[in-house]
C-alpha positions as YAML, in Angstrom:
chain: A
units: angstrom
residues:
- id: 1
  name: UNK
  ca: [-261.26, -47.74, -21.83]
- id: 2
  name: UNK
  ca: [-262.65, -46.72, -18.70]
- id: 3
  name: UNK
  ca: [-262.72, -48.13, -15.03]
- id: 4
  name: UNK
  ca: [-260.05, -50.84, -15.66]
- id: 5
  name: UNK
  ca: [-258.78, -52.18, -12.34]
- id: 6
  name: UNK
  ca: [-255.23, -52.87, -13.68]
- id: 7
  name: UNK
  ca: [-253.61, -51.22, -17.01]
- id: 8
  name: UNK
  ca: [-256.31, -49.32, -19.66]
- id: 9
  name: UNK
  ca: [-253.88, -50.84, -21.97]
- id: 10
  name: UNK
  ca: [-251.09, -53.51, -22.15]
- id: 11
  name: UNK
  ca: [-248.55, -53.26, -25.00]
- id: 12
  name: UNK
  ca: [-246.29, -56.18, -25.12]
- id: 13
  name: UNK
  ca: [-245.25, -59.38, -22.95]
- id: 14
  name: UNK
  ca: [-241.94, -59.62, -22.85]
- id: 15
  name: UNK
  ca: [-239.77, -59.94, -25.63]
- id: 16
  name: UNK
  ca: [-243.43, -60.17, -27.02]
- id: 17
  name: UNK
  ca: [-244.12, -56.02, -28.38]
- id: 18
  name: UNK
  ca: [-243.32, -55.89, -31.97]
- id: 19
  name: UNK
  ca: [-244.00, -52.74, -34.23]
- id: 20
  name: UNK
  ca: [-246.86, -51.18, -32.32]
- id: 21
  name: UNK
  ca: [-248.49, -48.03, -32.46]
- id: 22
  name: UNK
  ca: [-250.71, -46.95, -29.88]
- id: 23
  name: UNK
  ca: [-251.82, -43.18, -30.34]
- id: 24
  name: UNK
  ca: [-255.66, -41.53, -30.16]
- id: 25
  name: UNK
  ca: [-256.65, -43.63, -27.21]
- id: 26
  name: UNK
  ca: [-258.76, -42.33, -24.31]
- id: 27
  name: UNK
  ca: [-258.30, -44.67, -21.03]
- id: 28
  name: UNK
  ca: [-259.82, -43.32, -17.58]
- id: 29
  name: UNK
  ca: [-259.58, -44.40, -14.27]
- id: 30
  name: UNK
  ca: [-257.30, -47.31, -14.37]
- id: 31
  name: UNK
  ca: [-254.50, -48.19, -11.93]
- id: 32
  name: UNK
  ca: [-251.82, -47.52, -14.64]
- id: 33
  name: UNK
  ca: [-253.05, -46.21, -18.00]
- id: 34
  name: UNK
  ca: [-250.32, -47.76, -20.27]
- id: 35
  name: UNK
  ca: [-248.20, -50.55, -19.46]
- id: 36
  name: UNK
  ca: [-245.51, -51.26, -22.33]
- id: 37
  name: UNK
  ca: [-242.65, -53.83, -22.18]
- id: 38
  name: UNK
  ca: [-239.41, -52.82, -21.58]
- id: 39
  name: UNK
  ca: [-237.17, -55.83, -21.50]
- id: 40
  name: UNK
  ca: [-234.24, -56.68, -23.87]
- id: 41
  name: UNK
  ca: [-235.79, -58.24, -27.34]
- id: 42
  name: UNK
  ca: [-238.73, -55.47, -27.53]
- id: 43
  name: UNK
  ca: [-239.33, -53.49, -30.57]
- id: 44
  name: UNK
  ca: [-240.27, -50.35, -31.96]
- id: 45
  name: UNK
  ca: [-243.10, -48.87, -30.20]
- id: 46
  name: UNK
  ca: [-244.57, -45.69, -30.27]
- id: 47
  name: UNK
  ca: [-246.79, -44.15, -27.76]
- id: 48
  name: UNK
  ca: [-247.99, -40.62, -28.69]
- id: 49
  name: UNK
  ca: [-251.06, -38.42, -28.63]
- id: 50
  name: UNK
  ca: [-253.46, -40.03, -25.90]
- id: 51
  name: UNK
  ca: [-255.46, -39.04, -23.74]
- id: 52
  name: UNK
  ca: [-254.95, -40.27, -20.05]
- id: 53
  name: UNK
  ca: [-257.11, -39.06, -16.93]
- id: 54
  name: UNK
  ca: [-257.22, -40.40, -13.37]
- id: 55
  name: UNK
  ca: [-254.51, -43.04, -13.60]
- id: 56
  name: UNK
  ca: [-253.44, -43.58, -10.37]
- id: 57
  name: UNK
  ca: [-250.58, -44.88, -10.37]
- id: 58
  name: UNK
  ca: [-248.71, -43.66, -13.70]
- id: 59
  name: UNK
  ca: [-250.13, -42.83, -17.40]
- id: 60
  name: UNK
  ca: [-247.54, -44.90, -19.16]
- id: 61
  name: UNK
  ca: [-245.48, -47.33, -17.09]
- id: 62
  name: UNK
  ca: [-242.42, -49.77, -18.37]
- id: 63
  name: UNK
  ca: [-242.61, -53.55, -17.16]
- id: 64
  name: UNK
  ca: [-240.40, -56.19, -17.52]
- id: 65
  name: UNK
  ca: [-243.16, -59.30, -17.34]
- id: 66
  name: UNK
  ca: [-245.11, -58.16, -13.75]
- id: 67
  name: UNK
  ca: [-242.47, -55.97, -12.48]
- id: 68
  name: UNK
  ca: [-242.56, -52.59, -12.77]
- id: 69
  name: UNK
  ca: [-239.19, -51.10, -14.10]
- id: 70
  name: UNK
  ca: [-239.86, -47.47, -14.58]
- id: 71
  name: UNK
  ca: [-241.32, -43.88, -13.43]
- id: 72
  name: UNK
  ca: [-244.23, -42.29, -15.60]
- id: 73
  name: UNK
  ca: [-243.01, -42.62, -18.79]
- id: 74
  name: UNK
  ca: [-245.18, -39.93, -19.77]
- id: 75
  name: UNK
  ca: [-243.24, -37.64, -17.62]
- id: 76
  name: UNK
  ca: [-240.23, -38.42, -18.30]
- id: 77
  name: UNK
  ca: [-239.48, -40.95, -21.34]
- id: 78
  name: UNK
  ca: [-236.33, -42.37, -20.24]
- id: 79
  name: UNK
  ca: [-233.28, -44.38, -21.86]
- id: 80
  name: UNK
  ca: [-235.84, -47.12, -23.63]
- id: 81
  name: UNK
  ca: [-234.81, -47.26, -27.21]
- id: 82
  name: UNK
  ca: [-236.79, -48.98, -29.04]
- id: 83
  name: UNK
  ca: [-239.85, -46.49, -27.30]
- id: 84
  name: UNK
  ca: [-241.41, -43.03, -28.32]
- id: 85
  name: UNK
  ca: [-243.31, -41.97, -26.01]
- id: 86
  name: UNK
  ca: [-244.90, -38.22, -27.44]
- id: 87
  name: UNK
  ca: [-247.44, -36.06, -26.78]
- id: 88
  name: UNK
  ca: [-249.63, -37.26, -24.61]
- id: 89
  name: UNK
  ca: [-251.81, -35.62, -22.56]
- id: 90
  name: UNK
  ca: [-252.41, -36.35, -18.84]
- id: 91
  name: UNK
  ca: [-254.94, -35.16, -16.64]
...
């Protein structure tokens, strides 16, 4: 994914993100390169060993619906537990 004007990638809607792996992606210049649900009902996800460049406003970002509710998630994973969040690389 390239040049995306929002998220490269949006895993979840609500309650909504069930089982999902999202690994070996490459997403460039976006606004936020992963956005992943965070609110109460969400599943296991895991997040791990992508490639993320120019995102300017996080890598990997935690929403609850259209609000954001966390830092970079790639910099720090944070409390989430249903989320891994590994090995990504951010540039």
């Amino acid at each position: 994914m390239e040049n995306a004007p929002n998220f490269g990638m949006m895993l979840g809607w609500g309650p909504y993100l069930r089982d999902v792996a999202a690994t070996g992606n490459i997403i460039r210049k976006a606004d936020v390169g992963i956005a992943v649900s965070v609110v109460d009902g969400a599943r296991s996800t895991v997040i791990s060993g992508n490639i993320l460049s120019d995102v300017k406003n996080g890598a990997i970002v935690g929403y609850r619906w259209r609000e954001r509710a966390s830092d970079d998630l790639a910099k720090d994973p944070g409390t989430w537990p249903h989320l891994s969040v590994t090995a990504n690389r951010v540039s």
